[in-house]
ZAMARGU-4260 file (C-alpha; in steps of 0.2 Angstrom, whole numbers, plus 5000, padded with zeros to 4 digits):
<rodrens>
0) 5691/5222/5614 | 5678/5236/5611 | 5680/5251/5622 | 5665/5252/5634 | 5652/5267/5626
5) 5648/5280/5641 | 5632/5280/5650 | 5629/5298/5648 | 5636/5308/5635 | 5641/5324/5632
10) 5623/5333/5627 | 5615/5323/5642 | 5627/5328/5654 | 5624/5347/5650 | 5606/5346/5650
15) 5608/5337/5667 | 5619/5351/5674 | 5607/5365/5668 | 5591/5356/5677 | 5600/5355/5694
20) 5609/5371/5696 | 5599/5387/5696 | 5602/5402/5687 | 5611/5417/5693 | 5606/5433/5687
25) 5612/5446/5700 | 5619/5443/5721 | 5604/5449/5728 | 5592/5437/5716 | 5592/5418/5714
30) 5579/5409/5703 | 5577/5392/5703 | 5564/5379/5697 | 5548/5387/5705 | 5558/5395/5721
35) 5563/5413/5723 | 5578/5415/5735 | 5585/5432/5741 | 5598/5439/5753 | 5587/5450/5758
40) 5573/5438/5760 | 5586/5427/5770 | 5592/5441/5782 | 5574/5446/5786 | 5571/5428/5792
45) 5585/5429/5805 | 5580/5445/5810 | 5563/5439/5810 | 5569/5423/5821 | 5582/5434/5832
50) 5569/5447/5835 | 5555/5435/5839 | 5567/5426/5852 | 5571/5441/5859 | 5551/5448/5859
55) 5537/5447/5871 | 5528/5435/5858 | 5541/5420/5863 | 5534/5412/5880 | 5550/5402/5883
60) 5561/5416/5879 | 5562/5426/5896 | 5574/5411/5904 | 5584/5409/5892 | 5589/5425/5882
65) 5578/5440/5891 | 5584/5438/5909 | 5603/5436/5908 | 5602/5451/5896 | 5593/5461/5910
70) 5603/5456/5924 | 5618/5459/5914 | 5610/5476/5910 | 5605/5479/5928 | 5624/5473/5937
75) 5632/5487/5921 | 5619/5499/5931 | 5625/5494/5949 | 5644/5498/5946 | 5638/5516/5946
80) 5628/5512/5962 | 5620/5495/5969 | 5602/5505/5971 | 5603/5503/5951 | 5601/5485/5949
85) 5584/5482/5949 | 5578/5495/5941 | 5593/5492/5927 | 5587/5475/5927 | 5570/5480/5921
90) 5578/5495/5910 | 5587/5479/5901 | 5572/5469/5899 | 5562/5481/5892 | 5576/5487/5880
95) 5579/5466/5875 | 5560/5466/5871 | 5559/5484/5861 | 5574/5477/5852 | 5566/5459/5848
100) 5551/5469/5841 | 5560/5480/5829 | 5568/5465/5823 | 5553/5458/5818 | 5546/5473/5811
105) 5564/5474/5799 | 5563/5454/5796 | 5543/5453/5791 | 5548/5470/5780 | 5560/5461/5772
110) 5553/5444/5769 | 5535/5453/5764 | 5541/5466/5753 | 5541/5464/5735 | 5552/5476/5730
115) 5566/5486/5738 | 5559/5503/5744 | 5566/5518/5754 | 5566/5512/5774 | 5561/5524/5789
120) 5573/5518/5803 | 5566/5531/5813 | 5549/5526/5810 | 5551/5509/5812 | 5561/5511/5831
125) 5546/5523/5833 | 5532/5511/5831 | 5544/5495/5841 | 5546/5509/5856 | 5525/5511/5856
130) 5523/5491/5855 | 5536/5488/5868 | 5527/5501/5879 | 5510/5497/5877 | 5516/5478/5881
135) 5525/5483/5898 | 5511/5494/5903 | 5500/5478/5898 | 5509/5467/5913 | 5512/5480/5924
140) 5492/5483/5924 | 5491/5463/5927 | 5502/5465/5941 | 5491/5479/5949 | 5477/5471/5947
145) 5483/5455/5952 | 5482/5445/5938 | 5498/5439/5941 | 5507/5438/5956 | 5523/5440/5962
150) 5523/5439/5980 | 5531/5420/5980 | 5546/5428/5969 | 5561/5433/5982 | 5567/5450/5973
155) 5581/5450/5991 | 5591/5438/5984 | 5595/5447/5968 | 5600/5463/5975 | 5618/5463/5978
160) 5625/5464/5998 | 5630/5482/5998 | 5612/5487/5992 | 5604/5477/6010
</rodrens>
């Protein structure tokens, strides 16, 4: 009985190997056939995804993430005093809005940038803090001006008893 001769052998096996699993050259930078994978690249697209569902840009977003982390801001503001609520609340969904557009601004610099370069923190939370502002001053002028109203919203219920 002749022993059976293998499929693959040894040569093809290695050359098979080498086709499927991409080179390493360093942590940071992984190179494959024709696609470029980063860490860095990786982490900017969660902060690009966090920040975008925490932004003004996501329609959807407000029920979901924005407004529990406002309300949440604004009842941490009403143990000092029950007057705080509201006005914590808004604090809070401003600040879950600045904070979603400095993540994008973080996640698009490190998805878009082709090489590492020194990062302003302070300029980049300068330029979310103008965005975010220019944004809220955007809606409050729609509300003003009545492009949006809010007289069928029932701001009583969410004040807590103490504040009646």
């Amino acid at each position: 009985m002749s022993s059976a001769t293998p499929l693959i052998t040894k040569p093809q096996a290695s050359e098979i190997s080498e086709e499927i699993s991409p080179t390493i050259s360093t942590p940071e930078n992984v190179e494959g056939k024709g696609i470029r994978f980063s860490i860095k690249k990786l982490r900017g697209l969660l902060l690009l995804g966090l920040g975008y569902l925490l932004s003004p840009l996501c329609w959807w977003n407000d029920l979901f993430f924005n407004l529990p982390i406002a309300y949440g801001f604004g009842y941490l503001c009403s143990l000092a005093s029950p007057k705080f609520l509201f006005p914590g609340a808004i604090a809070g969904y401003w600040l879950s809005n600045l904070v979603g557009i400095v993540l994008i601004q973080m996640g698009a610099l490190d998805v878009l940038q082709k090489q590492s370069q020194a990062r302003n923190f302070k300029k980049e939370l300068q330029n979310g803090l103008i965005t975010s502002t220019a944004y809220t001053l955007v809606v409050l002028a729609l509300i003003q001006f009545k492009f949006i109203n809010l007289s069928a919203i029932d701001l009583s219920s969410l004040l807590p008893a103490a504040a009646l």
